[in-house]
PDB file of N, CA, C and O in Angstrom, chain B, residues numbered from 101:
ATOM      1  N   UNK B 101     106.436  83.985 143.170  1.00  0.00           N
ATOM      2  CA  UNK B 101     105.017  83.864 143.401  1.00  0.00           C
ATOM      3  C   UNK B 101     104.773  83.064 144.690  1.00  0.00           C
ATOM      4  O   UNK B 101     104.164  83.630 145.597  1.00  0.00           O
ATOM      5  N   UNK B 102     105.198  81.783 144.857  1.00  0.00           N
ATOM      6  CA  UNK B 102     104.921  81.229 146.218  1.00  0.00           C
ATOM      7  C   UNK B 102     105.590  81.961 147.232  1.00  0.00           C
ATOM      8  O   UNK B 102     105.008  81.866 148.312  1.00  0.00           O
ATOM      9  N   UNK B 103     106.767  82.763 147.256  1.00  0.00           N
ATOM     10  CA  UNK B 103     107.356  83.360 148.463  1.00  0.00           C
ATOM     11  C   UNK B 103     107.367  84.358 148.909  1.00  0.00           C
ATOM     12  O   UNK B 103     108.035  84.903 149.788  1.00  0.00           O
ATOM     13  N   UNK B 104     106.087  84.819 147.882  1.00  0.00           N
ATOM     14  CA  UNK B 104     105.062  85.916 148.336  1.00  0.00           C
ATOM     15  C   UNK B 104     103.530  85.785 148.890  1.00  0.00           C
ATOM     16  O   UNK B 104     102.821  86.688 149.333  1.00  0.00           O
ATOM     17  N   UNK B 105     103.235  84.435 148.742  1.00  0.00           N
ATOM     18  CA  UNK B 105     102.029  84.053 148.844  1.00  0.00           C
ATOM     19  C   UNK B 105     101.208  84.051 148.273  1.00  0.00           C
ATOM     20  O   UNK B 105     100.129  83.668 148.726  1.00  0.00           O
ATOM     21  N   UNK B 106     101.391  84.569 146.757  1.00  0.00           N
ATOM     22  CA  UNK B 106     100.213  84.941 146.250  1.00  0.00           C
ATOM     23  C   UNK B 106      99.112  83.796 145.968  1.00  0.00           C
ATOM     24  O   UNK B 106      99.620  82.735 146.331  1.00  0.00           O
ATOM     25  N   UNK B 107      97.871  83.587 145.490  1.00  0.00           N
ATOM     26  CA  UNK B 107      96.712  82.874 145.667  1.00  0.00           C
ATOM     27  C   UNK B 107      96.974  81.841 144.413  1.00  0.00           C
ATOM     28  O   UNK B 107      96.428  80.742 144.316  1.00  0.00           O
ATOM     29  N   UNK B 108      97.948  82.417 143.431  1.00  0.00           N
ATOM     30  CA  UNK B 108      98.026  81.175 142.183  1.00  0.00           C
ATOM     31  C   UNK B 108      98.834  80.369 142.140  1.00  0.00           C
ATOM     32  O   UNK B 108      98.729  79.429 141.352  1.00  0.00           O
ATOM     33  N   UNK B 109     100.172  80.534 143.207  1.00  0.00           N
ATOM     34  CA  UNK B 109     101.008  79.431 143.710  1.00  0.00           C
ATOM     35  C   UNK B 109      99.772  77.823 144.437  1.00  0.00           C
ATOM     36  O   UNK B 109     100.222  76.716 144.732  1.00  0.00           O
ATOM     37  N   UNK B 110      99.067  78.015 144.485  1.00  0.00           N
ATOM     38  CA  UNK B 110      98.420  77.180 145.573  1.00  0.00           C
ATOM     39  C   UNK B 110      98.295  76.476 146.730  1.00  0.00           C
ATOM     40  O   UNK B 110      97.471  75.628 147.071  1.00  0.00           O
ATOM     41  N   UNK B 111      99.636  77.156 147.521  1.00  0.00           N
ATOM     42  CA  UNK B 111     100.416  76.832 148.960  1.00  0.00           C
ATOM     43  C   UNK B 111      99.756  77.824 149.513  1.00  0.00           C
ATOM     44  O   UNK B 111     100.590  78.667 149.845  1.00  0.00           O
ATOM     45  N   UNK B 112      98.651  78.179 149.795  1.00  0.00           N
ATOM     46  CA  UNK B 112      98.023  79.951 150.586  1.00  0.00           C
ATOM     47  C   UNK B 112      97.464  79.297 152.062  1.00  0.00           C
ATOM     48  O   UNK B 112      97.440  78.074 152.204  1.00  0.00           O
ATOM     49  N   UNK B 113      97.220  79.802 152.657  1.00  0.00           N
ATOM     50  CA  UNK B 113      96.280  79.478 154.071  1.00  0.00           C
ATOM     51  C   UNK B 113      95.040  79.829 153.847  1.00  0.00           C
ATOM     52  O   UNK B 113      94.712  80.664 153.003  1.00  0.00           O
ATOM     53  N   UNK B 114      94.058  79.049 154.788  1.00  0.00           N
ATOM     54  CA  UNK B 114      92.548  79.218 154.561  1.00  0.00           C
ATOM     55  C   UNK B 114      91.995  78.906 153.779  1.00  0.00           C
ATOM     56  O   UNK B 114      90.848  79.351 153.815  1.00  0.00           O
ATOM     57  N   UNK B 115      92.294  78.057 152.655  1.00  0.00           N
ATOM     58  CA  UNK B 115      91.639  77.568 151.393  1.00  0.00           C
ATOM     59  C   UNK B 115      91.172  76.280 151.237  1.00  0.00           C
ATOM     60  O   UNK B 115      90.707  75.839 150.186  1.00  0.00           O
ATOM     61  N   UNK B 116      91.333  75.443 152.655  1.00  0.00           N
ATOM     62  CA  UNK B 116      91.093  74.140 152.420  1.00  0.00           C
ATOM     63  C   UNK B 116      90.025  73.847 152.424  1.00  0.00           C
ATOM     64  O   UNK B 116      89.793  72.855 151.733  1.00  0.00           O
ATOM     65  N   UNK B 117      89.006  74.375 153.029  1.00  0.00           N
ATOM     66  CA  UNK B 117      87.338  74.216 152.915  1.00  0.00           C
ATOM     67  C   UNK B 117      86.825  74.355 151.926  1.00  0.00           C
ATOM     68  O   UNK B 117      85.876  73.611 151.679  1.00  0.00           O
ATOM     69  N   UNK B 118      87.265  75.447 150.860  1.00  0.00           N
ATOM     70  CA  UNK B 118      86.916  76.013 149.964  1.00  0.00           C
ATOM     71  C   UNK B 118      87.069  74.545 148.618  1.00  0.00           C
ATOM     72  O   UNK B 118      86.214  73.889 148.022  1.00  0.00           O
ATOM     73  N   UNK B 119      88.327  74.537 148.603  1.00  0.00           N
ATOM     74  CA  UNK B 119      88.495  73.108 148.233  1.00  0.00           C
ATOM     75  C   UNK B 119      88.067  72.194 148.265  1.00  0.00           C
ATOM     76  O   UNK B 119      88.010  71.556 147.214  1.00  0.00           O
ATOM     77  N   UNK B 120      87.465  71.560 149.641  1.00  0.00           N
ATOM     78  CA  UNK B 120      87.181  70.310 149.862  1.00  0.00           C
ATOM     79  C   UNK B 120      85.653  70.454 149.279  1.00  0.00           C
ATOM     80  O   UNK B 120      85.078  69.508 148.741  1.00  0.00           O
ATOM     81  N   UNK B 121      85.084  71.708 149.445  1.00  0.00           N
ATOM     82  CA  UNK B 121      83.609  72.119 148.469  1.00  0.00           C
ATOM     83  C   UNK B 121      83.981  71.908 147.261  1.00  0.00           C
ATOM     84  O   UNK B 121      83.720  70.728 147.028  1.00  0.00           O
ATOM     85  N   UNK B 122      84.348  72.291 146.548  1.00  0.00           N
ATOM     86  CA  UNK B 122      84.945  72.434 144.921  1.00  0.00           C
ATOM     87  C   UNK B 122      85.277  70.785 144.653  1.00  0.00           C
ATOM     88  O   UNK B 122      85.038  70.080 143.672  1.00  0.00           O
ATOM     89  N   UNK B 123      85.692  70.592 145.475  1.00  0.00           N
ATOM     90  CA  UNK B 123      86.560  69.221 144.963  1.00  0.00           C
ATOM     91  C   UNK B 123      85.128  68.172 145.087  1.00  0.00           C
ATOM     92  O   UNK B 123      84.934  67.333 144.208  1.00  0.00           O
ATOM     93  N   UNK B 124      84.466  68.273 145.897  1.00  0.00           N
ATOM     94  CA  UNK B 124      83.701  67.368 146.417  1.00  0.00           C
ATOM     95  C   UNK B 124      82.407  67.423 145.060  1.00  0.00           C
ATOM     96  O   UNK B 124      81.618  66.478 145.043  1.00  0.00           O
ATOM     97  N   UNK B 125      82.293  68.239 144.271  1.00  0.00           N
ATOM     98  CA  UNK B 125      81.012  68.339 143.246  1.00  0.00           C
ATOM     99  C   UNK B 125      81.695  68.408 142.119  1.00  0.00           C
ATOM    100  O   UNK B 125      82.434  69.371 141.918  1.00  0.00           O
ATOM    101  N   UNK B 126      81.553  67.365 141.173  1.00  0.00           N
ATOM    102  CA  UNK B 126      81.631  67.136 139.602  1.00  0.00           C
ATOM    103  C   UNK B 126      81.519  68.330 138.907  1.00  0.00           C
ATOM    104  O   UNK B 126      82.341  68.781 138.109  1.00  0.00           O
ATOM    105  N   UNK B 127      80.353  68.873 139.282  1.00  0.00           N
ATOM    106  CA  UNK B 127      79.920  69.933 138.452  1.00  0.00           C
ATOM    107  C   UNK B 127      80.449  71.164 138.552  1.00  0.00           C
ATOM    108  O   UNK B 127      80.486  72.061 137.709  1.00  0.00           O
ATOM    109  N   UNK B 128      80.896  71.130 139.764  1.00  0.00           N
ATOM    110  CA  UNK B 128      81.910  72.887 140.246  1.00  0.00           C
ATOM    111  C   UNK B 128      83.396  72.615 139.474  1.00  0.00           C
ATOM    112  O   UNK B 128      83.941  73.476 138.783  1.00  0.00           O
ATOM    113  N   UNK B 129      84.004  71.139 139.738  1.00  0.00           N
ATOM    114  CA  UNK B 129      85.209  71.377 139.035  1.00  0.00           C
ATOM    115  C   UNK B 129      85.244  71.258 137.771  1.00  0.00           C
ATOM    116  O   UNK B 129      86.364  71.236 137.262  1.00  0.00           O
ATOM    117  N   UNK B 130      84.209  71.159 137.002  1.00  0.00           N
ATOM    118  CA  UNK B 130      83.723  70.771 135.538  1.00  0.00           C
ATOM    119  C   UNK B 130      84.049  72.134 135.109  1.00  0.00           C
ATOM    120  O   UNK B 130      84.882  72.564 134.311  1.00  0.00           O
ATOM    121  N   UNK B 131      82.594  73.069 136.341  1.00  0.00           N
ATOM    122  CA  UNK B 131      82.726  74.301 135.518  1.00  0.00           C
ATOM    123  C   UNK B 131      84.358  74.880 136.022  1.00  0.00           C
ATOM    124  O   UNK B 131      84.850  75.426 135.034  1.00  0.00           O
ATOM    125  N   UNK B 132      84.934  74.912 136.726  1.00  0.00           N
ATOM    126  CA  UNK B 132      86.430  75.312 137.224  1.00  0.00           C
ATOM    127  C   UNK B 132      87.168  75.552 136.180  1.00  0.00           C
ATOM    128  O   UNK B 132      87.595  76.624 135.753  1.00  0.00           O
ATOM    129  N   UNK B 133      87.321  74.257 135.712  1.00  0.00           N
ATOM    130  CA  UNK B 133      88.559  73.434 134.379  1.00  0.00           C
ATOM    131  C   UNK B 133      87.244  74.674 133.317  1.00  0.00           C
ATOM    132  O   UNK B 133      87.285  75.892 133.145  1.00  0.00           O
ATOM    133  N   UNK B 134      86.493  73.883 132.953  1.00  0.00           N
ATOM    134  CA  UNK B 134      85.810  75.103 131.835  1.00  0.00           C
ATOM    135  C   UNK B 134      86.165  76.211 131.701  1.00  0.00           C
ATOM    136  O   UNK B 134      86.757  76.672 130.726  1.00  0.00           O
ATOM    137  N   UNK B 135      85.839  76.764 132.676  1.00  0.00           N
ATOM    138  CA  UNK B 135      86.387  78.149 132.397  1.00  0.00           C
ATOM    139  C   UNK B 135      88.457  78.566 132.623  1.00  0.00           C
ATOM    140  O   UNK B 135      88.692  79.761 132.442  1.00  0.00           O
ATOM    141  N   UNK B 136      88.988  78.200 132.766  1.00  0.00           N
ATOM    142  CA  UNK B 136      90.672  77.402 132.967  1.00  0.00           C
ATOM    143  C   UNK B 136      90.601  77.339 131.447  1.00  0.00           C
ATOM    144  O   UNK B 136      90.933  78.405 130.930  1.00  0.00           O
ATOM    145  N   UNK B 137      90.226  76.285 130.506  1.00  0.00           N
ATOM    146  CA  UNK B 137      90.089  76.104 129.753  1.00  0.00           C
ATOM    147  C   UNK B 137      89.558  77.580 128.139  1.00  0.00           C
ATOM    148  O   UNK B 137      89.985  77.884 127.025  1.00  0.00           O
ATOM    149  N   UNK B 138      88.372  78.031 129.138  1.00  0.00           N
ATOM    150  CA  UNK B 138      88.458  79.294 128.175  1.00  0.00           C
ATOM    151  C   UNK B 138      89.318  80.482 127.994  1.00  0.00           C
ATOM    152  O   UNK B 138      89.703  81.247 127.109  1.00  0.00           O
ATOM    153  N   UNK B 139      89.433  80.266 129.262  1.00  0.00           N
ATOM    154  CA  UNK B 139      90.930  81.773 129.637  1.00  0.00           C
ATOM    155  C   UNK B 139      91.885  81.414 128.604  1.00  0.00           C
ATOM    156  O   UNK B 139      91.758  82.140 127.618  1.00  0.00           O
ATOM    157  N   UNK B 140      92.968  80.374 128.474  1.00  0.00           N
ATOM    158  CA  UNK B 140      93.575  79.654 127.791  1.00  0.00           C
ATOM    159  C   UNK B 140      93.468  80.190 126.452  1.00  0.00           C
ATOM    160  O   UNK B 140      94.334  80.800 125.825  1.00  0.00           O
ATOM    161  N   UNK B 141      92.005  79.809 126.005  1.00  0.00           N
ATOM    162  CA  UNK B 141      91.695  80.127 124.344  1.00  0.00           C
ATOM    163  C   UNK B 141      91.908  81.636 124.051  1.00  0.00           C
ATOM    164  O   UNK B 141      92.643  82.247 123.275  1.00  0.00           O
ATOM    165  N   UNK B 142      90.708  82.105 125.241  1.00  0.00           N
ATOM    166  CA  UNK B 142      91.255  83.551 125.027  1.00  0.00           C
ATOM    167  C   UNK B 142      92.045  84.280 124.973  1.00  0.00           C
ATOM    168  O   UNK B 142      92.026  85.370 124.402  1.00  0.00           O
ATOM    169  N   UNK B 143      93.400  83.483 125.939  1.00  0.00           N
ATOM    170  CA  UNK B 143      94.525  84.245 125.901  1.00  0.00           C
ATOM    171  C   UNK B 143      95.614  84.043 124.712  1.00  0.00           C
ATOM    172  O   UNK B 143      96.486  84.874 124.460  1.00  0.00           O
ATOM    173  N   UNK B 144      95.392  82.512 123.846  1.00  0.00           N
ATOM    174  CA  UNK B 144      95.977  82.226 122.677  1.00  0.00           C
ATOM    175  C   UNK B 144      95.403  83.241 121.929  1.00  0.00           C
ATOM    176  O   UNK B 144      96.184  84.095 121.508  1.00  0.00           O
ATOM    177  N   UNK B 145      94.073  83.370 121.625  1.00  0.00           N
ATOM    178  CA  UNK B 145      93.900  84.346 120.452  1.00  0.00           C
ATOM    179  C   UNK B 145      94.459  85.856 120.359  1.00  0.00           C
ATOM    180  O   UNK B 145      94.863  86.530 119.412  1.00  0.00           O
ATOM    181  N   UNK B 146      94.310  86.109 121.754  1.00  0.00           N
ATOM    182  CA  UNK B 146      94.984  87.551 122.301  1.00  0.00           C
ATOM    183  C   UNK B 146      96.345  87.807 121.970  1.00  0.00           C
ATOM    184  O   UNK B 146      96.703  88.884 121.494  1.00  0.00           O
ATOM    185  N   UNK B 147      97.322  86.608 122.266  1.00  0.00           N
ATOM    186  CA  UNK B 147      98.426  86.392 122.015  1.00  0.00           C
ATOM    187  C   UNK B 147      98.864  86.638 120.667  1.00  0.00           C
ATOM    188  O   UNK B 147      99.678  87.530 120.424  1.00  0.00           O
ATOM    189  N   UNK B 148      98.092  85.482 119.273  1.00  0.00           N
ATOM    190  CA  UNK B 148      98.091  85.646 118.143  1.00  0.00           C
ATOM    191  C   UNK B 148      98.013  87.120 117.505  1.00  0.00           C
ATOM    192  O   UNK B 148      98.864  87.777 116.906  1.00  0.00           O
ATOM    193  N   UNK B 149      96.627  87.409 117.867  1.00  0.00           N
ATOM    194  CA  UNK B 149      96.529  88.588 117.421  1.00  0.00           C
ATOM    195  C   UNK B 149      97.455  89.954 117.701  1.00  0.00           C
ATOM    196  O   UNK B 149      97.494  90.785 116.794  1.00  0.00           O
ATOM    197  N   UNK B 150      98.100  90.172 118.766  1.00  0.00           N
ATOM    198  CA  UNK B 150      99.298  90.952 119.794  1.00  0.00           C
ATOM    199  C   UNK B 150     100.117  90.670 118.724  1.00  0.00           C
ATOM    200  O   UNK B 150     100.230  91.690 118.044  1.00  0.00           O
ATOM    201  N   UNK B 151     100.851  89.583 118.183  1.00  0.00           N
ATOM    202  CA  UNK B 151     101.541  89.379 117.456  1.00  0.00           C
ATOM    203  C   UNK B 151     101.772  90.027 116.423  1.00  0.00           C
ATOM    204  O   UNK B 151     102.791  90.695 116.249  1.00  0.00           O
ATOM    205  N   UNK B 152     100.586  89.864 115.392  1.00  0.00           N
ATOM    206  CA  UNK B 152     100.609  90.732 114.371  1.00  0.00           C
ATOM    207  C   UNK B 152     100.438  92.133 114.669  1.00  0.00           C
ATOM    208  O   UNK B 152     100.966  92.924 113.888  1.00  0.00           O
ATOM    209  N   UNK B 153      99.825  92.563 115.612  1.00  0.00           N
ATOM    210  CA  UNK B 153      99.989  94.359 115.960  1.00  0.00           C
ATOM    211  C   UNK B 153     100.986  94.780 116.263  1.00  0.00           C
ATOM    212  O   UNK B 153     101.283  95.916 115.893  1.00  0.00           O
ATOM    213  N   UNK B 154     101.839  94.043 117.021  1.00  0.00           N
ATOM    214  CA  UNK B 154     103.037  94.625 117.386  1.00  0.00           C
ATOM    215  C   UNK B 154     104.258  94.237 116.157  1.00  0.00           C
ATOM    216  O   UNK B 154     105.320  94.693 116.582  1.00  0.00           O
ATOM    217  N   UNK B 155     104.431  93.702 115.077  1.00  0.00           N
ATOM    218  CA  UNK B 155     105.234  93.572 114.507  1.00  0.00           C
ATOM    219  C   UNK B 155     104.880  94.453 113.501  1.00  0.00           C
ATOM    220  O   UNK B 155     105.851  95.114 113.131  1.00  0.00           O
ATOM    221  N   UNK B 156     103.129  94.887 112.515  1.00  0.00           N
ATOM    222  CA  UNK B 156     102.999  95.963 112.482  1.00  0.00           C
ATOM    223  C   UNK B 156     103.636  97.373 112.747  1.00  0.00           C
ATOM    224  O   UNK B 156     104.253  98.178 112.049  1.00  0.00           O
ATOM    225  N   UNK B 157     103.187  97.325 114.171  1.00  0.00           N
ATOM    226  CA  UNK B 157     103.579  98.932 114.654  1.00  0.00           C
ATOM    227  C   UNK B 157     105.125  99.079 114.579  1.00  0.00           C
ATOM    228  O   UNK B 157     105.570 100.227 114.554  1.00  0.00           O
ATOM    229  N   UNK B 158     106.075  97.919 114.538  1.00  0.00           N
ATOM    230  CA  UNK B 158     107.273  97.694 114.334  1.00  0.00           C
ATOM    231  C   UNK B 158     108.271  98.268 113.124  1.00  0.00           C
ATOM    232  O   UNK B 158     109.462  98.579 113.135  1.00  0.00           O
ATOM    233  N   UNK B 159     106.981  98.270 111.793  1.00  0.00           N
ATOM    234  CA  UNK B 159     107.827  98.385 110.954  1.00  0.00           C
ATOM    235  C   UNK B 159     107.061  97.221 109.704  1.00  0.00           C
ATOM    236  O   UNK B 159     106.718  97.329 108.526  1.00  0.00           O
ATOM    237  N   UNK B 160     107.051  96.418 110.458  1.00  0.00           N
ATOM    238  CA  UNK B 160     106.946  94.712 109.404  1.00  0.00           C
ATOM    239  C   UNK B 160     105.470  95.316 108.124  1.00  0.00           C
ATOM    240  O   UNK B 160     104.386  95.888 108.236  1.00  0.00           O
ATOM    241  N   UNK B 161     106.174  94.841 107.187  1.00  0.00           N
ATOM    242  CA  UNK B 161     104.898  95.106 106.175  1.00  0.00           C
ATOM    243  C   UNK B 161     103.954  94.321 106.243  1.00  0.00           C
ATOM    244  O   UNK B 161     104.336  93.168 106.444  1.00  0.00           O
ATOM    245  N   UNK B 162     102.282  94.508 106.119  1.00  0.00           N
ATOM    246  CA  UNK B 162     101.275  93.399 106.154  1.00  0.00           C
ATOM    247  C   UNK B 162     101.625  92.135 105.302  1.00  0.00           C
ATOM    248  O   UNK B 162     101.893  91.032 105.779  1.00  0.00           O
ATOM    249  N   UNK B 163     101.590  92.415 104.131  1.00  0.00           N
ATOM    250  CA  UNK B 163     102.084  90.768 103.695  1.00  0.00           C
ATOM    251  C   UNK B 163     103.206  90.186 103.874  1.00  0.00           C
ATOM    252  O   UNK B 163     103.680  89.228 103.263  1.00  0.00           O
ATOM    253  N   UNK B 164     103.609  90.758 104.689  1.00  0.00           N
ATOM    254  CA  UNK B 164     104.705  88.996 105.456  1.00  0.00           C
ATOM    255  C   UNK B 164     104.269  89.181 106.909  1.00  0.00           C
ATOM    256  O   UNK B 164     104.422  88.095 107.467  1.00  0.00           O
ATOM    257  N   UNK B 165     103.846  89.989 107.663  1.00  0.00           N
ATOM    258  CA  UNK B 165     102.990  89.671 108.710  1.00  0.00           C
ATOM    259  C   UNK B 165     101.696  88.222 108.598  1.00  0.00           C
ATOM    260  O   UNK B 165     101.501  87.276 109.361  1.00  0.00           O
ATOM    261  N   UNK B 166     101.110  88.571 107.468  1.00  0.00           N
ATOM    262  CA  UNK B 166     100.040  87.519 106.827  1.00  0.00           C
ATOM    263  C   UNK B 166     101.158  86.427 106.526  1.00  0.00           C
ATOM    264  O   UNK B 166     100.630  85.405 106.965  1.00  0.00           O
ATOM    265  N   UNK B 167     102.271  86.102 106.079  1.00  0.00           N
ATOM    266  CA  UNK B 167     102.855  85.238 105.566  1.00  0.00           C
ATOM    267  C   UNK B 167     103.174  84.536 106.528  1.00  0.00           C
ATOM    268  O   UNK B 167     102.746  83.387 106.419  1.00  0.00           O
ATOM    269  N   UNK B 168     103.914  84.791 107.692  1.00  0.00           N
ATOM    270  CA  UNK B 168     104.141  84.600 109.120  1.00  0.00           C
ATOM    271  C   UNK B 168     103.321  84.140 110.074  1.00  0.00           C
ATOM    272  O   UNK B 168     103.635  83.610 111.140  1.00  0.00           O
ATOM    273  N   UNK B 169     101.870  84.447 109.489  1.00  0.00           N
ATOM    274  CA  UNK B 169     100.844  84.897 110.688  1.00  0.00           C
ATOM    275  C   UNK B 169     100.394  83.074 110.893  1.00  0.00           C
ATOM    276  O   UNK B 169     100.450  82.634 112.041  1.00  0.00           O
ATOM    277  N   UNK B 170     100.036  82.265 109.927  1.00  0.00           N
ATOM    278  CA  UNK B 170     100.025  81.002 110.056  1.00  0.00           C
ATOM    279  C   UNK B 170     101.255  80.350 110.988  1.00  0.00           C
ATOM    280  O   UNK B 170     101.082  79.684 112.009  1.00  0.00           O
ATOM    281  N   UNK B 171     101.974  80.548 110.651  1.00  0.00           N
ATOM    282  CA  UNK B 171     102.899  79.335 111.661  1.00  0.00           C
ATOM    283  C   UNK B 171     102.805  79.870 112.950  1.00  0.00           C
ATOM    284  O   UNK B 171     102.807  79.077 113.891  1.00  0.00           O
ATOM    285  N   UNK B 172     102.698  81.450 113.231  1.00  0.00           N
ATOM    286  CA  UNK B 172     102.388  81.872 114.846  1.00  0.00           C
ATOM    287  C   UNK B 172     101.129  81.037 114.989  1.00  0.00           C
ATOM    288  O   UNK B 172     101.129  80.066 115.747  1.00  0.00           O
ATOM    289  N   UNK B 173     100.040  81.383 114.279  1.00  0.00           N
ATOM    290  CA  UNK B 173      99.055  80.499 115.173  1.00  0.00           C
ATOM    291  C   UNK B 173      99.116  79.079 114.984  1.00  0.00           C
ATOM    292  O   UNK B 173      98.943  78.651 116.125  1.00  0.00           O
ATOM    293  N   UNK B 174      99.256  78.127 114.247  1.00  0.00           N
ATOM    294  CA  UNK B 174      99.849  76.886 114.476  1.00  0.00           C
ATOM    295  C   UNK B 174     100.578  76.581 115.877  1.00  0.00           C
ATOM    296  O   UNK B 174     100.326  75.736 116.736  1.00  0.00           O
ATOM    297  N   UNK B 175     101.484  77.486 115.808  1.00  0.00           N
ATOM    298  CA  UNK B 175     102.146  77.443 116.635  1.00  0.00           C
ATOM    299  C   UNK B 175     101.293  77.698 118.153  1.00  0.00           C
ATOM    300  O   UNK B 175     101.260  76.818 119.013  1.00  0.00           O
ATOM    301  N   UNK B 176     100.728  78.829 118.294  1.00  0.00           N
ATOM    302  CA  UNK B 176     100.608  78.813 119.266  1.00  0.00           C
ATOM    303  C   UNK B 176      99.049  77.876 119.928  1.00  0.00           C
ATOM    304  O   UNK B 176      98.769  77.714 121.116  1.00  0.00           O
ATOM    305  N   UNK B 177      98.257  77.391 118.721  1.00  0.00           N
ATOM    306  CA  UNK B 177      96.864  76.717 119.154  1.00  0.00           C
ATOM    307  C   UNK B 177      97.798  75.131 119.616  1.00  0.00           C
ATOM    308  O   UNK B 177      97.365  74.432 120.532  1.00  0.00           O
ATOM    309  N   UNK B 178      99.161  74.714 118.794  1.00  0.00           N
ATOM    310  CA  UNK B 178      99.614  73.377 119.416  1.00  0.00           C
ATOM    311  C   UNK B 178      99.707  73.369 120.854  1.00  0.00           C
ATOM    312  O   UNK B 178      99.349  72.470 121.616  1.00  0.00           O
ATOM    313  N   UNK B 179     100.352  74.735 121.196  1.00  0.00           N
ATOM    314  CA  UNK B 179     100.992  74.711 123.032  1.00  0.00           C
ATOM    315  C   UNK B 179      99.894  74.697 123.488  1.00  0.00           C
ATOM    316  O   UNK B 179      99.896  74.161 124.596  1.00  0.00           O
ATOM    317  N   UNK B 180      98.470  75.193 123.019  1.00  0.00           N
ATOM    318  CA  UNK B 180      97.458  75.071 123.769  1.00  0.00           C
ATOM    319  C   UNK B 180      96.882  73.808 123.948  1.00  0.00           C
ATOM    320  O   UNK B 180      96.427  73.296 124.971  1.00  0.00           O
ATOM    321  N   UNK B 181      96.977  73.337 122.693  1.00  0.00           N
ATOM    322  CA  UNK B 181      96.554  72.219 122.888  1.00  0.00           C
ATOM    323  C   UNK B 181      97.174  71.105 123.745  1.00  0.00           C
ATOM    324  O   UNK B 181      96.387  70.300 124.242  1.00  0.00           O
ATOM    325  N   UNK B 182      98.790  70.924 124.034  1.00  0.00           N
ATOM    326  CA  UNK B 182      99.213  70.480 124.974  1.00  0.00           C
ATOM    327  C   UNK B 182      98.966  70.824 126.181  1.00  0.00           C
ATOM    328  O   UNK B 182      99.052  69.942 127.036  1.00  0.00           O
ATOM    329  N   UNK B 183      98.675  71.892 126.499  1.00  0.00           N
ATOM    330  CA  UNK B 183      98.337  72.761 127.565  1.00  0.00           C
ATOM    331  C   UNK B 183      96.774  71.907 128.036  1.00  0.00           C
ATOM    332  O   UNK B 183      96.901  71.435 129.166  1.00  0.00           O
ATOM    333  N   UNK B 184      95.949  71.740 127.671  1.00  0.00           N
ATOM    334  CA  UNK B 184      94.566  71.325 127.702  1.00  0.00           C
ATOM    335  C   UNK B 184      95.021  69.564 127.799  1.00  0.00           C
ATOM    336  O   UNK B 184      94.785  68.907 128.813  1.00  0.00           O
ATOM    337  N   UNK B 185      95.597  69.064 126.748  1.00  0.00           N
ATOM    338  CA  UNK B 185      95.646  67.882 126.786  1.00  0.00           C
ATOM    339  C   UNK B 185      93.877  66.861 126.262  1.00  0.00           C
ATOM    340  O   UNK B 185      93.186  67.473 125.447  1.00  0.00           O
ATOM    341  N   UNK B 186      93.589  66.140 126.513  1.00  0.00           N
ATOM    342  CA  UNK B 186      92.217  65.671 125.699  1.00  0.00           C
ATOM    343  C   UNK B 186      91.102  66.489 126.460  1.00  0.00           C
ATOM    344  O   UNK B 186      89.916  66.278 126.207  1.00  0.00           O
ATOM    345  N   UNK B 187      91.457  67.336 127.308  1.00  0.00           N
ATOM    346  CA  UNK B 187      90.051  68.259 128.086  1.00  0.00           C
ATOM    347  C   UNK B 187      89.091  68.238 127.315  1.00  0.00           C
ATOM    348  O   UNK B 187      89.361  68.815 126.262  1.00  0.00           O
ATOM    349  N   UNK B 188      87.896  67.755 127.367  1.00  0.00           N
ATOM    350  CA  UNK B 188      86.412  68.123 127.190  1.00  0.00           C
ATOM    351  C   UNK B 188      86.566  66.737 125.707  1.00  0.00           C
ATOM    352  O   UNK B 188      85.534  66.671 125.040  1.00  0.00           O
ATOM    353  N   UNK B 189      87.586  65.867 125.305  1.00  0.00           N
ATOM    354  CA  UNK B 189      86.743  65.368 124.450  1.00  0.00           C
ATOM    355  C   UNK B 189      86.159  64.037 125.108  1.00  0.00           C
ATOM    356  O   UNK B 189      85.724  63.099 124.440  1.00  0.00           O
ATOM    357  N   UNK B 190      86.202  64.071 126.490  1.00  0.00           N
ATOM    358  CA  UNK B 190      85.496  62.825 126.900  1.00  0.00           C
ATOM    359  C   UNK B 190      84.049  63.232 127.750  1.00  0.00           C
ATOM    360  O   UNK B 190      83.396  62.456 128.447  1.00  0.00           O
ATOM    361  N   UNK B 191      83.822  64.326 127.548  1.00  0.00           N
ATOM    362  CA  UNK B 191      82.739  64.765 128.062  1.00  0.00           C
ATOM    363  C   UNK B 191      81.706  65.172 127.427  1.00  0.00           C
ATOM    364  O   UNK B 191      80.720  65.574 128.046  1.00  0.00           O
TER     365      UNK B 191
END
């Protein structure tokens, strides 16, 4: 990713203005992280749910998919939650 340049490494050219705007207002990087923050959720639930469809279409019978299906999401709302870290409970 960086030794292609792409824009999510964050080593790109031309972006420093853009930045120093963003960076400079509370409220732009508020909403930034916010939405950072929703992608995240959305992509845990996406994830969760992927889970059980594809082990489904696999073969796996629904009730141990359901039996299973708790510790995947446990599992996967913890990494999020490390992922986030205390985001938004001081706000």
């Amino acid at each position: 990713m960086l030794a292609a340049g792409h824009p999510l490494s964050g080593a790109i050219e031309g972006v420093i203005g853009f930045w120093q705007v963003l960076r400079s207002s509370e409220a732009l990087v508020g909403r930034m992280y916010a939405r950072l923050v929703a992608g995240l959720l959305a992509a845990t639930i996406g994830a969760v749910f992927d889970t059980a469809v594809q082990r489904m279409l696999a073969g796996d019978r629904v009730d141990e998919v359901r039996r299973d299906q708790a510790g995947v999401i446990d599992h996967a709302f913890d990494l999020l939650e490390r992922g986030i870290g205390d985001y938004g409970s001081t706000r």
